[in-house]
Each structure stands twice: as C-alpha cells, then as structure tokens.
C-alpha positions as CSV (number, residue, x, y, z in Angstrom):
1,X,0.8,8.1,0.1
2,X,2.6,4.6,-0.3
3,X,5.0,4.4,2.3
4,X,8.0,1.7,1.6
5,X,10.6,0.0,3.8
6,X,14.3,0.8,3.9
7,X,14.8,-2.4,2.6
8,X,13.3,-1.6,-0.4
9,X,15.2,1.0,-1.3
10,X,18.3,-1.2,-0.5
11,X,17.1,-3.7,-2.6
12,X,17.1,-1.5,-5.3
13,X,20.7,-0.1,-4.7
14,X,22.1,-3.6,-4.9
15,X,20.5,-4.8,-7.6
16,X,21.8,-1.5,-9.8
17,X,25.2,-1.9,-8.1
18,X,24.8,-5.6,-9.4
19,X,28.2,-5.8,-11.5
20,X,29.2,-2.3,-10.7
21,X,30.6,-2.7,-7.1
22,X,34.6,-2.2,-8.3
23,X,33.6,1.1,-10.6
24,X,31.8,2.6,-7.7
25,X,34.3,2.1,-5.4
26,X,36.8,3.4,-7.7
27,X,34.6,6.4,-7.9
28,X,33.9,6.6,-4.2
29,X,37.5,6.7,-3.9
30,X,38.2,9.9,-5.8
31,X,35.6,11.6,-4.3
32,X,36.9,11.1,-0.8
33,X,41.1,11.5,-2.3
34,X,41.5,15.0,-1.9
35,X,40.3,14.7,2.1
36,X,42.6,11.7,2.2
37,X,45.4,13.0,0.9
38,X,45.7,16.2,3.2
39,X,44.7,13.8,6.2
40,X,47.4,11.5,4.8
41,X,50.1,14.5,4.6
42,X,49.3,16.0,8.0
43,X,50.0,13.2,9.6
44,X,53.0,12.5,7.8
45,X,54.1,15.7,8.3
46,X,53.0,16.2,11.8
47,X,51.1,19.5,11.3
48,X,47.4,17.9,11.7
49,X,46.1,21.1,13.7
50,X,43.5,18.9,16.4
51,X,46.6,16.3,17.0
52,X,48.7,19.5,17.6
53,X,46.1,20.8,20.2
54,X,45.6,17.4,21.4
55,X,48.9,17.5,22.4
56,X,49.3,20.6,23.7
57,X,46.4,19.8,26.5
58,X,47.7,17.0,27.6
59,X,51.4,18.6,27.5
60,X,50.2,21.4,30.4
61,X,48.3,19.4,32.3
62,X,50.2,19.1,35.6
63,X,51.0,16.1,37.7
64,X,48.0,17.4,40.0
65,X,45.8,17.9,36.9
66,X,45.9,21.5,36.6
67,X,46.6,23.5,33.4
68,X,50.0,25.0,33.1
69,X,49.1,28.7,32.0
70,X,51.9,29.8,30.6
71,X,52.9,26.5,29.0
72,X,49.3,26.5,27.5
73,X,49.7,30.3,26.1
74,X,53.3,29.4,24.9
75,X,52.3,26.3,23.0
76,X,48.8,28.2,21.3
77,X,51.4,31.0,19.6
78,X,53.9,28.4,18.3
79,X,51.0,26.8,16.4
80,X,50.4,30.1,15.2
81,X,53.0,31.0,13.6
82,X,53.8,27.5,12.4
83,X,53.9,27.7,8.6
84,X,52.9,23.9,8.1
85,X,50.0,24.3,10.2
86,X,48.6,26.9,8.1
87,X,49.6,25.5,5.0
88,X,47.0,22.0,5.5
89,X,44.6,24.3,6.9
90,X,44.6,26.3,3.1
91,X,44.8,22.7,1.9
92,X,41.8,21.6,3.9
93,X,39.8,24.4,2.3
94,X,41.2,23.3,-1.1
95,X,40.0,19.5,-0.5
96,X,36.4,21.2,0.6
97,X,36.0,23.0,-2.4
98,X,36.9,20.2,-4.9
99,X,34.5,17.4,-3.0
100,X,31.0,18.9,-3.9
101,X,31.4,18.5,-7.5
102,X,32.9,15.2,-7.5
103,X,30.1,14.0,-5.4
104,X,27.6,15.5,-7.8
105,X,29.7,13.7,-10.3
106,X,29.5,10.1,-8.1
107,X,25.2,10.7,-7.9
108,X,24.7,11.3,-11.8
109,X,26.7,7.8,-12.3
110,X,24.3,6.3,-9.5
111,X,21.5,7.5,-11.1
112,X,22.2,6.7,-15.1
113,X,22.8,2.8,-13.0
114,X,19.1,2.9,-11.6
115,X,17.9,3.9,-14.8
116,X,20.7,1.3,-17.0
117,X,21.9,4.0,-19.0
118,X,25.7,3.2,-20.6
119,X,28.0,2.9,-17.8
120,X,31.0,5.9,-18.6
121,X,33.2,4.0,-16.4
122,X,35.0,5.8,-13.3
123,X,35.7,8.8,-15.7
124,X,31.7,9.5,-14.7
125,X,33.1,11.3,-11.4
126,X,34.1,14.3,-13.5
127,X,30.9,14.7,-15.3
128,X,29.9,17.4,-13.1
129,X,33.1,19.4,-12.8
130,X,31.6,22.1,-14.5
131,X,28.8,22.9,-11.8
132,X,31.8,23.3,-9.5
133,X,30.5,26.7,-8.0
134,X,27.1,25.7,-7.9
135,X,28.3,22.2,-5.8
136,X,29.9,24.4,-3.5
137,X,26.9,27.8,-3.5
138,X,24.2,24.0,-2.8
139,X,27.0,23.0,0.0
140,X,26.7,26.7,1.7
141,X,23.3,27.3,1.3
142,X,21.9,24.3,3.1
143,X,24.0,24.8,5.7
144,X,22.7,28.5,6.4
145,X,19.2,26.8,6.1
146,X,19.9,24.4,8.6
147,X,21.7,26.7,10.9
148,X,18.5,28.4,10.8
149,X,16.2,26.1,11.2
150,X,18.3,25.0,14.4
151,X,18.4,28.5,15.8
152,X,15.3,28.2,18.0
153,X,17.4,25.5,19.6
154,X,20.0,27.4,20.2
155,X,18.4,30.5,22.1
156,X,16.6,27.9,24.1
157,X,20.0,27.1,25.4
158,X,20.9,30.5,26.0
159,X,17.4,31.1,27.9
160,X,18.7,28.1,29.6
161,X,21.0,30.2,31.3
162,X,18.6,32.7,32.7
163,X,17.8,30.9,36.0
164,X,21.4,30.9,36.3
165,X,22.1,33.9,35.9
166,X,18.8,35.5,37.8
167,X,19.7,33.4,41.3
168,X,20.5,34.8,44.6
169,X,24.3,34.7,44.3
170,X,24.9,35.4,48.1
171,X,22.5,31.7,48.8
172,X,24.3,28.9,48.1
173,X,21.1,27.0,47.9
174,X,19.4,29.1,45.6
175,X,22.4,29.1,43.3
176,X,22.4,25.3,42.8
177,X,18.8,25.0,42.7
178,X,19.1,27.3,39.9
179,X,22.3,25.3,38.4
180,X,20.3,22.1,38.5
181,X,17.2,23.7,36.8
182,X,19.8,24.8,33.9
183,X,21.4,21.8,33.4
184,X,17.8,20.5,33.2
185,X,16.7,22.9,30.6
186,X,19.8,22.6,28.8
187,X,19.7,19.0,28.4
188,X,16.4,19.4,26.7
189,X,17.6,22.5,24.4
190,X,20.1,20.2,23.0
191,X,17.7,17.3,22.1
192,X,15.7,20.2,20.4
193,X,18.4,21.6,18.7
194,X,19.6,18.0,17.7
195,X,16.3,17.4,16.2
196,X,15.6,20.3,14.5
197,X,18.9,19.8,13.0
198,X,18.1,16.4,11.6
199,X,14.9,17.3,10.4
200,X,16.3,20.6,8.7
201,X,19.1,18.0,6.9
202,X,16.4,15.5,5.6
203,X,14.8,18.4,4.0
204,X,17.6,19.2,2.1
205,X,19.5,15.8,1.8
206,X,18.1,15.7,-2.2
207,X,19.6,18.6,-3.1
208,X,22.9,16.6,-4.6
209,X,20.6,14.0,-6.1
210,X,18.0,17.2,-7.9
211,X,21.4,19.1,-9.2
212,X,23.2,15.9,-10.4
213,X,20.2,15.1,-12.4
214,X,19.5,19.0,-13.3
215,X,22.7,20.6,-14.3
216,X,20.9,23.9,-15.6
217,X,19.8,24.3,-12.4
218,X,20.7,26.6,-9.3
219,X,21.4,26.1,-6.2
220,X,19.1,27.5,-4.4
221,X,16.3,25.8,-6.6
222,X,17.5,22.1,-6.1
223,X,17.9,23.0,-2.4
224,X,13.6,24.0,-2.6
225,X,13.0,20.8,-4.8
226,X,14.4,18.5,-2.6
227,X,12.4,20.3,0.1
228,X,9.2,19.9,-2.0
229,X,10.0,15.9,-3.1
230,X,10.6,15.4,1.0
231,X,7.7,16.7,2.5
232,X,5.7,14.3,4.0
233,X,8.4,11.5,3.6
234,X,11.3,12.9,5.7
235,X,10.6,10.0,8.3
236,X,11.0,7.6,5.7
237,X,14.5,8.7,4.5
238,X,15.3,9.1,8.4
239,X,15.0,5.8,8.8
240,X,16.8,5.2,5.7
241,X,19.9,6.3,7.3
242,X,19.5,5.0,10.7
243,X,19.4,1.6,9.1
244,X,23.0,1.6,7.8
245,X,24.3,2.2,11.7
246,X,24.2,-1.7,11.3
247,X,26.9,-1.2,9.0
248,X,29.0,1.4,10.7
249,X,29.0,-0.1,14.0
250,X,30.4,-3.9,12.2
251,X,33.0,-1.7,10.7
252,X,34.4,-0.6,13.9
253,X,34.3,-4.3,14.8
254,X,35.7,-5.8,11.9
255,X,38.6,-3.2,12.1
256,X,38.9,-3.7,15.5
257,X,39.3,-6.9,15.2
258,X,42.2,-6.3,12.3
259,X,44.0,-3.8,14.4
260,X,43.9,-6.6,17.7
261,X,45.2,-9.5,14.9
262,X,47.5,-7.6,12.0
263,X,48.2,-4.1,13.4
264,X,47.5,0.0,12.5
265,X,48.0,-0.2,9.0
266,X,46.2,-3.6,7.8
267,X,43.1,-2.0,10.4
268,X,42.9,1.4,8.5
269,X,42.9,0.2,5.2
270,X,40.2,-2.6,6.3
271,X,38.4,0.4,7.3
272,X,38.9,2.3,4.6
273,X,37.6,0.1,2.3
274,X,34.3,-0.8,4.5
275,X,34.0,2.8,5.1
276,X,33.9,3.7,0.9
277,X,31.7,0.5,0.1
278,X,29.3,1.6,2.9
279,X,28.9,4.9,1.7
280,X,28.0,3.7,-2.2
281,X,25.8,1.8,-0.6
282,X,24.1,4.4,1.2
283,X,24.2,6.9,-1.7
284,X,22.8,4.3,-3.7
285,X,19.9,3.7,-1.7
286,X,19.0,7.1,-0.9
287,X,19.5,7.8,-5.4
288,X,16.8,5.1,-5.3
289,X,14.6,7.2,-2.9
290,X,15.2,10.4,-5.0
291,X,13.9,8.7,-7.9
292,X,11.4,7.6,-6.1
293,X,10.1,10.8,-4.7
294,X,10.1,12.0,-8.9
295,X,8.9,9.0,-10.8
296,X,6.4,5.7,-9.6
297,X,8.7,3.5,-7.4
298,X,10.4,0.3,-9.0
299,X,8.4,-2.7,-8.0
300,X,11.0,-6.2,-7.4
301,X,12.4,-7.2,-10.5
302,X,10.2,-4.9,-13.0
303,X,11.2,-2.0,-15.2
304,X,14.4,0.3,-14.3
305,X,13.5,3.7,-13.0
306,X,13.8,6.1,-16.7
307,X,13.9,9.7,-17.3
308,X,10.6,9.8,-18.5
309,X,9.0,7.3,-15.4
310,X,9.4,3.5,-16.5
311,X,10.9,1.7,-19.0
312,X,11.4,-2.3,-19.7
C-alpha cells in the first residue's frame, strides 16, 4: 500500500480550487446559511437557549459562591415556557435537517473540480436536494455506529466508579484512596472513549464523499463503502485533519487580532470568512483522498482524477 503525505492531498485541493476559490466559497456559504441564520436570529432576539442558561448560572450564584435554589428552579421554568426559546430550538432542528443535503450538494461540485467536469456554478449546492432523506438517514446512522463503537468506553467509565462505590464509607482513608483510584481510571476511560470515537469517525468520514458521487445509493451502503475504502488508511486521513489545526488556531489569532484593532463585528466576519475558506479547503483535500482511495492517485501536475480512473 502507497502511503502519501497530507500535503499531497492539499496539493491536489489547491490546484482544483485553482480559479474556483469565490464559487466555493459562495457554496460553502449556503451550506452553513441556514445554521447562521438561526444563530444570527437568536442572538438578535435574545432567545439563544445556552446564553439563556449561561445566564441563569451566573444570575444565582451568590456573593459567597453558592447557588441560589430557588432563583435557579425559578429561572429553569421561565425558559420553559418561553415561546421564543422553543421556537429556535424547532428552528435549529429545521437548519439540521436542511445541511446534509446541501453538503452532499457542496462534495459533488468538489468532486466534478478534481475530475474538471463543467463547473454548474454555485447553483451545484442544490444538486443533491433530492437525496434529502438519505443525507439526513447517512447523518443518523453514523452516529449510532459511532456511539457504538464508543460504548466500550463508556462502561469503562462507569466500572470506573466501582472502587468508588465498593469503599469502606465509615474510613475516610479508604474512601479517598478509592476516589483517587477513580479519578485515575476515569481519566483513562475518557482517552479510550475519545479514541475510539475518532477512529469510529474516520471510518465513516467517506460516507458524504461515496453518496455525493452515488446518488442511487443508500445510506447505509455508503456508510459500509467508506468503511471498506478506509481500512487500512484511517491513520492517513487522521493526520489529514490534524494538519489543518494550523489553520484553525491562525484564525483565532488573526481574529483576535481584528477584535483587539477594529472591534466585534469586523472580528466575526474576519472569522467567518477564514472559517468558510478553511473548511473548502479541508473538504477539498479529504474529496482528493476519497478519490484516491477509488481510483490510482493523481501524481503532480498529470492527468485529473476521472470517473473511469485517469484521463489527460
């Protein structure tokens, strides 16, 4: 098995993206507006639910840093029966349901620009409208696979417990020996559960890339294809993501830096935009890989990646 670089595969996304950066932007864009927009009315409106809590614990917290009961209990029913609070939550569910296909629309344009097909303009995004259950049923399914395959983890931390819970409460000794040895064990349970988790996602982080490019296929299937075009190189697309923290951790910088020099707004709309051409990058790179996996890899400035393998 040929192993290549990140850098390869980032080579590859810039040179499709080569002319193309404002379309898939523009794409990017209305793949993320639904999320934006209810993020972008809640906070307008003030009914963003975790600001709301936010709020709420730092409102009954007491001088001496206790929590006010009653205030707390008073505050939790008033966001219950606050209409506006319910109202972004059904909105929230509404942007969910809408992103899968969009995206699925955003990784067929990605991949007709690896393989320099006719460019359908932004307009691509709805290409896969129609697979709008199946974007969603791929969405829920890996999930539940990943929750699975994270499970072991899980009951580890509960078993973490068990020293805990089997100590000699009347020894004072005993019962911090025991806490220490569960903190101990639960501190390992989470890394387990952590990486099981990210080995569970690379398994399944084709699935968008096989259903985009398979539109008469289910869900389930492209969820078990990209399992099958990832074994063996799951460390390779691991570290294809772990290069672009480069990227995410300049954008805090840069908009740092904004905020510090122009203020809120100029800052989030610096961010914004770092944040949309960060993840075309990404989903660029990791389209290359896909292809990758299902036809022989591009080699530097030869033949574009074609439905068939390789074309001039």
């Amino acid at each position: 098995m040929v192993i290549y670089s990140s850098g390869y595969w980032k080579m590859l996304a810039r040179r499709a993206l080569k002319e193309h950066w404002l379309t898939a932007l523009l794409i990017a864009l209305v793949v993320n507006l639904p999320s934006l927009l209810v993020q972008g009315i809640a906070a307008m409106t003030g009914n963003d639910l975790l600001t709301q809590v936010q709020e709420l614990l730092y409102g009954s917290l007491s001088e001496s840093g206790l929590v006010n009961e009653r205030a707390l209990i008073s505050g939790l029913q008033a966001l219950e029966e606050s209409t506006g609070i319910w109202v972004m939550q059904g909105l929230n569910i509404v942007a969910w349901l809408l992103t899968p296909c969009l995206t699925l629309g955003m990784v067929s344009w990605m991949l007709s620009r690896h393989r320099g097909q006719e460019d359908p303009g932004v307009t691509g995004v709805f290409s896969r409208m129609n697979l709008f259950f199946k974007g969603i049923g791929l969405r829920l399914y890996t999930a539940w696979r990943v929750f699975l395959f994270m499970l072991p983890g899980v009951l580890l931390s509960v078993a973490a417990l068990l020293p805990l819970w089997l100590s000699d409460s009347s020894s004072r000794i005993s019962v911090l020996s025991a806490a220490n040895t569960s903190l101990g064990l639960q501190s390992a349970a989470m890394m387990a559960t952590i990486a099981l988790g990210i080995i569970a996602a690379m398994k399944y982080a084709l699935g968008d890339m096989v259903l985009a490019d398979h539109p008469d296929m289910g869900p389930i299937r492209a969820a078990k294809e990209s399992k099958r075009l990832t074994q063996g190189k799951k460390g390779q697309l691991f570290f294809l993501y772990t290069s672009f923290l480069f990227w995410y951790l300049l954008e805090m910088m840069v908009s740092g830096v904004v905020l510090d020099m122009l203020g809120a707004v100029p800052a989030l709309m610096v961010q914004m935009l770092i944040s949309l051409a960060i993840s075309v990058y990404l989903h660029m790179a990791v389209s290359a890989f896909y292809l990758g996996c299902v036809a022989p890899p591009v080699q530097p400035g030869g033949p574009i990646i074609d439905e068939s393998g390789i074309v001039d």
